[in-house]
C-alpha positions in Angstrom: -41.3 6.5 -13.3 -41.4 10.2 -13.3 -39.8 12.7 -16.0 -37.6 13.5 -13.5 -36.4 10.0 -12.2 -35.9 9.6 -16.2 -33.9 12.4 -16.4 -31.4 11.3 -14.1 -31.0 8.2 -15.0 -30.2 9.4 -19.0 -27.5 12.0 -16.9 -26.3 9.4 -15.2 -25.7 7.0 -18.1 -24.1 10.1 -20.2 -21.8 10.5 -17.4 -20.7 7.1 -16.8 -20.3 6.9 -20.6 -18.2 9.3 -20.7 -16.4 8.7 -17.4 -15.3 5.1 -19.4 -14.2 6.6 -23.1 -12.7 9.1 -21.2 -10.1 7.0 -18.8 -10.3 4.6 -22.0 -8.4 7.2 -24.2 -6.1 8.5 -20.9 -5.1 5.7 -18.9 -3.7 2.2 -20.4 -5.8 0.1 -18.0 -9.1 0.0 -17.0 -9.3 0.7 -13.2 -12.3 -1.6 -12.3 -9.9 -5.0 -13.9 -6.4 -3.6 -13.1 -5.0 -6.3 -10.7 -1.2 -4.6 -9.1 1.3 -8.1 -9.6 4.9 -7.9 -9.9 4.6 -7.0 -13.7 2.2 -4.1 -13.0 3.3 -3.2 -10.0 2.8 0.6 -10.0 -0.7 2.2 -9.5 -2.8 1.8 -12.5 -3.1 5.6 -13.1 0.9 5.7 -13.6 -0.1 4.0 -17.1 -0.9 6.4 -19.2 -1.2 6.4 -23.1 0.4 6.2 -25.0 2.7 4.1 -24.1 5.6 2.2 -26.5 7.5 -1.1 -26.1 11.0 -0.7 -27.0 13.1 -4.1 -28.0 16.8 -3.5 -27.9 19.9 -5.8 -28.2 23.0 -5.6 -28.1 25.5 -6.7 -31.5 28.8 -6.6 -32.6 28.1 -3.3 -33.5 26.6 -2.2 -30.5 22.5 -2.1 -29.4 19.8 -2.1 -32.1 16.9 -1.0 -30.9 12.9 -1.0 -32.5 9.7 0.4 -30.7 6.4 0.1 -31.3 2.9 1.9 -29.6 0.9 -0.8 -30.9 -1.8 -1.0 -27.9 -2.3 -4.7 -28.7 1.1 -5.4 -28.8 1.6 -3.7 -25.3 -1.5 -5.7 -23.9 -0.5 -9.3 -24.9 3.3 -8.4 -24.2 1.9 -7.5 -19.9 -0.2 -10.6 -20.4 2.5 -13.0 -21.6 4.9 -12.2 -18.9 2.2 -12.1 -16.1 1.7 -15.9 -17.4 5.6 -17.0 -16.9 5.5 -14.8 -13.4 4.6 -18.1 -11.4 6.5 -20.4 -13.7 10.2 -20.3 -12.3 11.9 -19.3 -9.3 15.3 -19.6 -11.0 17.3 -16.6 -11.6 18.7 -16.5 -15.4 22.6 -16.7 -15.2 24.5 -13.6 -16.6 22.5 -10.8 -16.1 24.9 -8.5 -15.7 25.9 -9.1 -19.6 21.8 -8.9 -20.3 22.2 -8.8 -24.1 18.8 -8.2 -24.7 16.4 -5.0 -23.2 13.1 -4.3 -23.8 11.3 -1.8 -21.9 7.4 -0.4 -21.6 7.4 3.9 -21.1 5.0 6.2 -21.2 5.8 8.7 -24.4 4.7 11.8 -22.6 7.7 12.3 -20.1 9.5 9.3 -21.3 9.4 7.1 -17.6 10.4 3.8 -18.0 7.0 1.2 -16.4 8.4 -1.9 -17.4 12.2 -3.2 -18.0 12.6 -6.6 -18.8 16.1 -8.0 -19.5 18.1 -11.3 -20.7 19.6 -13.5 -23.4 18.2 -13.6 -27.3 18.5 -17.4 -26.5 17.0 -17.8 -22.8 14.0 -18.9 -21.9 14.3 -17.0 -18.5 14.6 -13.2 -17.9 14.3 -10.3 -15.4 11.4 -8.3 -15.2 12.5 -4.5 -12.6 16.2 -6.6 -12.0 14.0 -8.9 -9.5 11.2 -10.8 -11.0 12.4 -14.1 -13.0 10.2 -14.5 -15.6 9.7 -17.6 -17.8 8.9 -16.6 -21.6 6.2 -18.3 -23.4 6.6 -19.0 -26.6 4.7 -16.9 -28.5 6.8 -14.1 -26.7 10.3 -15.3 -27.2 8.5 -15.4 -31.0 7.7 -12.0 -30.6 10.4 -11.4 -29.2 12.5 -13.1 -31.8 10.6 -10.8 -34.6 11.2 -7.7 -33.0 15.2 -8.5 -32.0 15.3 -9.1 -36.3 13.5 -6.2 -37.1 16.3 -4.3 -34.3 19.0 -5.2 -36.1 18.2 -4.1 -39.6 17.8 -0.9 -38.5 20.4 1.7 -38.8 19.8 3.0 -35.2 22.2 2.2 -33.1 22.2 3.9 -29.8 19.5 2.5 -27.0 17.3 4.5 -25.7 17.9 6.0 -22.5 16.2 5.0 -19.3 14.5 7.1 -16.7 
C-alpha cells in the first residue's frame, strides 16, 4: 500500500471516530441501531441529550414529582416498556384519573418525547394516550422507587408538558 492509500485510510478512521463520539455525546441513540416502534416513535435525531425522566404522582396533597438524567436509567426505562409493547392489547381502566405520570424530555427546550401514564397499583399503562403498555417488573419496581422517593419531596407542583 502506498503512503498515500495509508493516509486516507488514518483520515478516514479519525473521521469516523469522531463522527461516533460526536453523535454519541449529541444525540441519545445511535442512528445505525435506532429501530422507530410505538415507544420511539419520533425520528432518532429528535433525541437529543440530555434528556431526564420525570416520575410524578398525584397525593392527597397534590402531585409529587422526582427526575432524574441518569442515561442508564433512561435506556433500560425505553427498553422495559418496548418489552410490555406486545404483551396486552387491553386498555387500563381509568385513565382519565391517571394517578401516576412519568415523562422522558429533552432538557434543552423542555419537549416532552415520552409520556407514559396510569395507576401506582396497575400493571397496565398508556404510553402517548394510545399504546397500552404491560409493566415488567423490574419497572413497576423502578417505578415503585421513584413514586417513594416523589413523595418525600417537598415539590409539589408537576412539571409542565410541552
Amino acid at each position: 500500500m502506498t503512503v498515500k492509500g495509508k493516509g486516507c485510510i488514518a483520515v478516514l478512521a479519525i473521521a469516523a471516530i469522531a463522527g461516533y463520539v460526536f453523535i454519541s455525546n449529541v444525540y441519545f441513540f445511535n442512528p445505525l441501531l435506532f429501530r422507530r416502534n410505538e415507544i420511539t416513535y419520533l425520528p432518532w435525531s429528535w433525541y437529543k441529550n440530555p434528556l431526564q425522566i420525570e416520575y410524578c404522582v398525584l397525593d392527597e396533597d397534590g402531585w409529587r414529582f422526582t427526575k432524574s438524567t441518569d442515561a442508564d436509567e433512561i435506556r433500560d426505562f425505553f427498553r422495559e416498556l418496548q418489552k410490555g409493547i406486545s404483551q396486552t392489547s387491553e386498555t387500563p381502566d381509568n385513565q382519565d384519573r391517571a394517578s401516576v405520570w412519568v415523562a422522558v424530555r429533552r432538557l434543552d427546550d423542555g419537549v416532552v418525547l415520552l409520556a407514559l401514564k396510569g395507576h401506582e397499583d396497575g400493571k397496565r399503562f398508556m404510553v402517548q394516550d394510545n399504546v397500552p403498555v404491560q409493566l415488567s417488573d423490574s419497572l413497576r419496581s423502578l417505578l415503585q422507587n421513584r413514586l417513594s422517593e416523589a413523595r418525600s419531596s417537598v415539590s409539589s407542583n408537576p412539571p409542565a408538558a410541552k
